[in-house]
N, C-alpha and C positions, 0 to 999 in steps of 0.2 A: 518405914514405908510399907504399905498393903499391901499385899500380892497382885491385886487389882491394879493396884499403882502401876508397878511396877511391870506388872505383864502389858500395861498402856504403855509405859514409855519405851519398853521393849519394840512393839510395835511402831512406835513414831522415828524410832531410830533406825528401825529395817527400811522402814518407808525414804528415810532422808538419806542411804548409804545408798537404796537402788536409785534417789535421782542422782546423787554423786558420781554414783557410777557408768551413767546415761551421760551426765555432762562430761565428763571425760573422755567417752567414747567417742561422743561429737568434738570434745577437741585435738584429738587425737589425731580422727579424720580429717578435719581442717587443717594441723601443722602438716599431716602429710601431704596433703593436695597445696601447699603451699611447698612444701621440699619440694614437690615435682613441678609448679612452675617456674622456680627459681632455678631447681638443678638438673631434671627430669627431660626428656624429650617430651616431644606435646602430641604426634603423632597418635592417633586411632587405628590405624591399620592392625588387623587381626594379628597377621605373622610377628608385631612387634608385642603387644599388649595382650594374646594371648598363648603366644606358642614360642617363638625364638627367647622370649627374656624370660619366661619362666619354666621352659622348660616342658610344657602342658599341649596335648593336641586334643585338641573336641572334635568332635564327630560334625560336619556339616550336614550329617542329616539325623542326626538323636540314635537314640537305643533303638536298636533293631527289634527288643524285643516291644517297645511304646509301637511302633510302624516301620513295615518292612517297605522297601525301596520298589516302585510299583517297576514290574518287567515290559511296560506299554514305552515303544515306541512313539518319538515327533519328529519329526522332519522340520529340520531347520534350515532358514531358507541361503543359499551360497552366501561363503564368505571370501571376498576377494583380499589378497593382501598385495597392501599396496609396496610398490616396489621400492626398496632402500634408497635411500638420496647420497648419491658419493662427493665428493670434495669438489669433482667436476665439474659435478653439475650446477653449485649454485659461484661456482668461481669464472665459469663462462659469462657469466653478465656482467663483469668485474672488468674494469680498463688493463691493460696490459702493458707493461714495460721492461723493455728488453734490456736486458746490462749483459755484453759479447765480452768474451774474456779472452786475449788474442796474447797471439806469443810476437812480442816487433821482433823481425828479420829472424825466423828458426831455421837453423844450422845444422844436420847429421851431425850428432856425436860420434856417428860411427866412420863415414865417410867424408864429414867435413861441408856437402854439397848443401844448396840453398833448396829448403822443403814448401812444399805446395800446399798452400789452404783445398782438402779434399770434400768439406764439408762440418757443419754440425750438430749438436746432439745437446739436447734439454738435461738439465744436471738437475733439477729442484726447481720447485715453486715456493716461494715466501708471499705471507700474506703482509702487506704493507699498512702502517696507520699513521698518516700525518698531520701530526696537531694543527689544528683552529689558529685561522688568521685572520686578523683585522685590519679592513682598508676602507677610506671614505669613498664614496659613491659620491660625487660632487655632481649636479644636475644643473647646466648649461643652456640658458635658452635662447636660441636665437630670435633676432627681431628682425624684420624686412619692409622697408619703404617701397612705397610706392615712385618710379622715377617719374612718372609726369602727374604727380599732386605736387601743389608746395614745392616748387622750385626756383619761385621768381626771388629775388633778394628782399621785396617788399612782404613777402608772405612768410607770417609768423611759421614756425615747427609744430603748432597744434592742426594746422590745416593739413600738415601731411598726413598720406596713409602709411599706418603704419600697423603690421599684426606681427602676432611673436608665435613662437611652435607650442605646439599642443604638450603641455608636462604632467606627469601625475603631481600632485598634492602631498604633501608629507602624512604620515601615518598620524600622527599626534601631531597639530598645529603648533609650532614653535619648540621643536623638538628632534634631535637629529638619531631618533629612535625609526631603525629598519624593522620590516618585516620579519627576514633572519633572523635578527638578533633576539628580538621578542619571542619567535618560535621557540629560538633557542633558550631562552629565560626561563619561558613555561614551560617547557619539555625536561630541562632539567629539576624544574621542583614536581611536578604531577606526575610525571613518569619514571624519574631517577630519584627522586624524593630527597633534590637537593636544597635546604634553605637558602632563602636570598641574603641571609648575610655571608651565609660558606661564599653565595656566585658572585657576593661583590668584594670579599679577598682576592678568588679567582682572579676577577677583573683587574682588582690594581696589583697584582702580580704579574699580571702582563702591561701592566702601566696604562691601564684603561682606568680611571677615577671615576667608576659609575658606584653612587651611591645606596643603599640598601631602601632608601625614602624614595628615592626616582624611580627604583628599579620599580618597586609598590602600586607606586601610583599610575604606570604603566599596565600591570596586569591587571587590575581592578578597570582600567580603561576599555584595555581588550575585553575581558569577562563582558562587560557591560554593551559596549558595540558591536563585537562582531561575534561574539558566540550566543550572548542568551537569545536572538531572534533563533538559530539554530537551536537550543535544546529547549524552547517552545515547540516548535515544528516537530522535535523529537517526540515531546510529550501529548503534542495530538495523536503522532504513530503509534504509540507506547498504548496509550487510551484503546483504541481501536480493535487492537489485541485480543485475544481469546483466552492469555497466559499472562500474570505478572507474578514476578517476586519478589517480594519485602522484605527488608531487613533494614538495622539502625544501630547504629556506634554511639560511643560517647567524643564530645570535642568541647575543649575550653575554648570560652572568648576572654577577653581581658576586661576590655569595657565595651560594654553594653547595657544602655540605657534603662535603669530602674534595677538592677542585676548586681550580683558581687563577683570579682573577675573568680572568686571557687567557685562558682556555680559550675554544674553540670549542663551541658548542652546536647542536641544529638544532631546527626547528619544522618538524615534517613539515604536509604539506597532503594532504587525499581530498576528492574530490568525483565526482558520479554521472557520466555521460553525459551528455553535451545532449540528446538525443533524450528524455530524460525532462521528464514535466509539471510536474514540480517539483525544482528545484535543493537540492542537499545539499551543504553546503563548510563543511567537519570542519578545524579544527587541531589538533595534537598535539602539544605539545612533549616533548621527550625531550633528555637530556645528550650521546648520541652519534650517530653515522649506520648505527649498528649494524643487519644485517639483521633482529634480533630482533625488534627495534621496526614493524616493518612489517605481520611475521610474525604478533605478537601482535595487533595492533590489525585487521586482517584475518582474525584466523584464524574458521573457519566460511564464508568466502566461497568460493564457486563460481563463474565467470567469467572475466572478460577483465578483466586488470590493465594499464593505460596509463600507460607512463612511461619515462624517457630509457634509457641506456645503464650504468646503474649495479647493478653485478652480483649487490647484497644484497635485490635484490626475487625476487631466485630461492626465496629463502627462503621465501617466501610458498604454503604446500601447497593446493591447489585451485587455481591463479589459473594462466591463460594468458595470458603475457606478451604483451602489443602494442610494437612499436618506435613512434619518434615519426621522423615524417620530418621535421619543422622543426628540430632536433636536428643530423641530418643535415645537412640543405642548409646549417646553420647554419657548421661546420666548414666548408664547402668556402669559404662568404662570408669567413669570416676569412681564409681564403690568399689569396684574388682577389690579382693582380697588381695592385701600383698606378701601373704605369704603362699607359695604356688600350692603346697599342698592342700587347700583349704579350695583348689577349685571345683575338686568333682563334687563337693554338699553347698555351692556357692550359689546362693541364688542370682547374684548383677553375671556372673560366668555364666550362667542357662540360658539369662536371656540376651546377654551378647551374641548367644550361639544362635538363638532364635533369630534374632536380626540379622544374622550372617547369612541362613539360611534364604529368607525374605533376600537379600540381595544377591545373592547366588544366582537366585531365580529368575530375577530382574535383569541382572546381567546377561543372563543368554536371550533376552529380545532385543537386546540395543541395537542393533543392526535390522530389524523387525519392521515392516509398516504399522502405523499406526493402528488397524483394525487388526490386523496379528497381535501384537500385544496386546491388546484390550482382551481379546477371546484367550489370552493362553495367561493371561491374568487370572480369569474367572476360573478356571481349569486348577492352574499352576499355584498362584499367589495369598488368593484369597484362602483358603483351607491353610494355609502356614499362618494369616494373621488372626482365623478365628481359634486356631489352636492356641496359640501366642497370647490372645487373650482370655480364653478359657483358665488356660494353667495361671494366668498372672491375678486371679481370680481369687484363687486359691492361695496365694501366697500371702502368710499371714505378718505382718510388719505393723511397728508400734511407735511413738515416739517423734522422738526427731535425730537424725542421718541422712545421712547422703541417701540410701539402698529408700528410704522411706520415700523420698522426695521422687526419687524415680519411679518407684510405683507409683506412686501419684499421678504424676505429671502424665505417664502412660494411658492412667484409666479416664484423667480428665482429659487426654487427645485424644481417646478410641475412635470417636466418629470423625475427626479428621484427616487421622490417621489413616480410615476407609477412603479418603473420598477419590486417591488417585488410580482408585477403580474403574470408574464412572466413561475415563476418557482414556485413547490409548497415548494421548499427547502431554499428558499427566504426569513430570516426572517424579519420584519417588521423594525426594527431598529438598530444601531449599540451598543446594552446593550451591546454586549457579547464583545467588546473591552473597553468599558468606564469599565467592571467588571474587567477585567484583568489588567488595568491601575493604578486599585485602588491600589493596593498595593506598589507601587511605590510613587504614591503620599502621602499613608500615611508617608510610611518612611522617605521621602523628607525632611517632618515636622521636622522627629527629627536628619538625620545625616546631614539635610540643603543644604549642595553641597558635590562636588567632587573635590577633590584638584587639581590630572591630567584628560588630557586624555583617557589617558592608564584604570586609574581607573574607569569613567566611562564606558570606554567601556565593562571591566570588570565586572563592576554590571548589565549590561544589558545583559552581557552571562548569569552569575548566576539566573539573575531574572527571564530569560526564562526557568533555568533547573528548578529553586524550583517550579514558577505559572504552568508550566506543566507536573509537577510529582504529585502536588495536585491538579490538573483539575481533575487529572485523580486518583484519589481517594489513591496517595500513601503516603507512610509515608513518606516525603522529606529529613528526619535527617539518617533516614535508609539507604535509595535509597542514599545517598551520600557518604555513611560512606562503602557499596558495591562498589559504583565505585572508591572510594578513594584507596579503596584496591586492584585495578586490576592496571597492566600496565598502564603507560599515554596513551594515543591513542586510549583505546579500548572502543570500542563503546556499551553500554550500555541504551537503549530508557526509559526515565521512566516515562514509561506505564506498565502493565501487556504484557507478551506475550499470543497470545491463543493457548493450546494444539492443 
């Protein structure tokens, strides 16, 4: 072989050892980021991922000698704390029942004489829980004639007067399904994320024989009657808005038409702003992740759209895109080095810290009006993000990794990233839909999928009445078991009204 040869093949073998050595790295990375959802806490918190497990403390504000920490006073504006809630106080609303513990006929031991009840004195309070009971409501209607129609012996019984009392109507026509009960159905799969075949063992464990098919056909009833005129009405209020968040999960159906029950589906999620008096959290199910679906269910909106890095919300005509920075800093936690001494030359370790700093800084307006944080934004915020983006500039990454992707994704959200500058009602990230989503994904776990259609669409009406009837601080077994009991159609927001 030629020298020529041979210094080529030399060549082509260095070439095929570094991609060897590239695809390794990358899978390396993956079987780790796989040990950590499987064995791992899932948790981002600073004090976990980069100071208490590894042993490492970063500077929240960088090397003293890059910028030294300015000596200008702000004046920040009072903070009131609110006062601790003792046992007292929420056990006072609570029914009371007394159990007296009395001695029959007490005797001196010492003397022998018959002793005097002087008084007594509270020994403990126990908080009491007694199981769920089932009784029929049997509904009785009287009828009343008339005494002077229709009394003569010749006079048929049609000629009498005769009228009966005024009764509600059964919930479901030919069905001896309550209000309650149904509350109770739906509150335990949307909000306890119980499946309806666990709730109908439940049932016949107490010797109630209600069916897994019945119990179905009931909430798809309700979905359909008496909540989706409500989370229409929502979604006018939702619209109207100045603030929305997006976000979407995956959900199986089984059968659905033209589809394989492995398809992938999604259940999108909206909901308003925090900053608003009243919480709005919309689901939407839909077969794909198609930008149309966004587009559609937003369309007429004017504002500020909140949400990750997914490039079908562009679709959306009126809406200004907001970046999420926990998105962000999220990608750089997944590269962290895992071996701690490898943080101070770590590049995903810098710019955690850089993130950390950006929220530091964030955190102390949250208590702030809205025109205070805008201005202590421009001030505060903005100089941490153009630095953050300077230095990320410069960081030179090749290939394919994790560390790679996250630059990435950073310098392709920069200008989204800026936009919750603009307004001080802007919040930083899209938590407040990944919060709302949670619930959903829990349940996932345990009822898995959805058989139809129909049914998903179904549980995305419901998931929106229960997640925003407890945004908003109400009781959701309550608040259902109220509107269960009104006419289908009528619309009921659950929220508090204000006097």
């Amino acid at each position: 072989m030629s020298e020529q040869n041979m210094t080529s093949e030399i060549v082509s073998l260095r070439n095929e050892n570094a991609v060897l050595r590239e695809e390794l790295a990358l899978a390396n990375q993956q079987l780790e980021w796989f040990r950590k959802q499987i064995f791992g806490r899932k948790t981002e918190q600073t004090s976990v991922v980069m100071e208490k497990e590894f042993g490492v403390q970063l500077s929240m504000f960088g090397n003293n000698e890059e910028k030294s920490i300015s000596k200008e006073t702000v004046t920040i504006p009072e903070y009131k704390r609110k006062k601790k809630r003792t046992h007292d106080d929420w056990m006072s609303s609570l029914k009371i029942k007394e159990e007296h513990h009395e001695i029959e006929a007490p005797v001196c031991e010492i003397c022998g004489a018959e002793m005097k009840d002087i008084g007594t004195e509270k020994a403990y309070d126990e908080l009491v829980y007694t199981p769920a009971k089932f009784h029929i409501r049997r509904h009785i209607v009287h009828k009343y004639k008339c005494p002077e129609c229709g009394e003569k012996p010749e006079e048929r019984d049609e000629n009498c007067h005769i009228v009966r009392a005024t009764y509600p109507h059964a919930m479901i026509p030919g069905s001896y399904c309550s209000p309650e009960l149904l509350a109770h159905i739906i509150y335990e799969k949307y909000a306890k994320s119980v499946p309806l075949h666990r709730q109908e063992k439940d049932f016949n464990s107490k010797k109630i024989p209600l069916l897994k098919a019945t119990i179905s056909n009931w909430v798809i009833m309700a979905a359909e009657k008496w909540c989706m005129p409500i989370v229409e009405k929502m979604h006018e209020m939702l619209i109207s808005g100045q603030i929305i968040h997006a976000d979407e999960t995956t959900v199986q159906v089984l059968h659905e038409e033209g589809r394989k029950p492995t398809t992938t589906s999604r259940m999108w999620v909206y909901c308003n702003g925090k900053m608003n008096d009243r919480s709005i959290i919309i689901f939407d199910y839909r077969p794909t992740r198609k930008g149309e679906h966004a587009s559609n269910f937003l369309k007429g909106f004017i504002g500020y759209l909140i949400c990750d890095g997914y490039d079908a919300y562009n679709a959306v005509e009126g809406a200004k895109r907001c970046g999420c920075w926990t998105h962000n800093r999220r990608h750089f936690v997944e590269c962290l080095p895992k071996d701690k001494s490898a943080y101070s030359t770590s590049v995903a370790a810098k710019a955690v810290a850089f993130c950390n700093r950006i929220y530091h800084e964030e955190s102390l307006l949250a208590d702030s009006s809205a025109e205070y944080r805008y201005e202590q934004r421009l001030v505060k915020v903005k100089p941490l993000l153009d630095e953050f983006f300077a230095w990320l500039e410069n960081v030179q990454v090749s290939g394919k990794g994790k560390l790679t992707d996250a630059v990435r994704y950073a310098l392709n959200e920069r200008k989204y990233l800026y936009t919750f500058l603009e307004n001080g009602d802007i919040p930083i990230d899209n938590n407040r839909a990944e919060n709302a989503i949670r619930p959903f994904a829990v349940g996932r776990k345990n009822w898995l999928f959805s058989n139809t259609a129909n049914g998903a669409k179904a549980s995305a009406v419901l998931y929106s009445i229960i997640s925003t009837a407890q945004a908003n601080g109400l009781d959701a077994e309550k608040y259902l078991t109220e509107l269960f009991s009104q006419p289908a159609g009528t619309i009921l927001l659950p929220w508090r009204e204000e006097k």
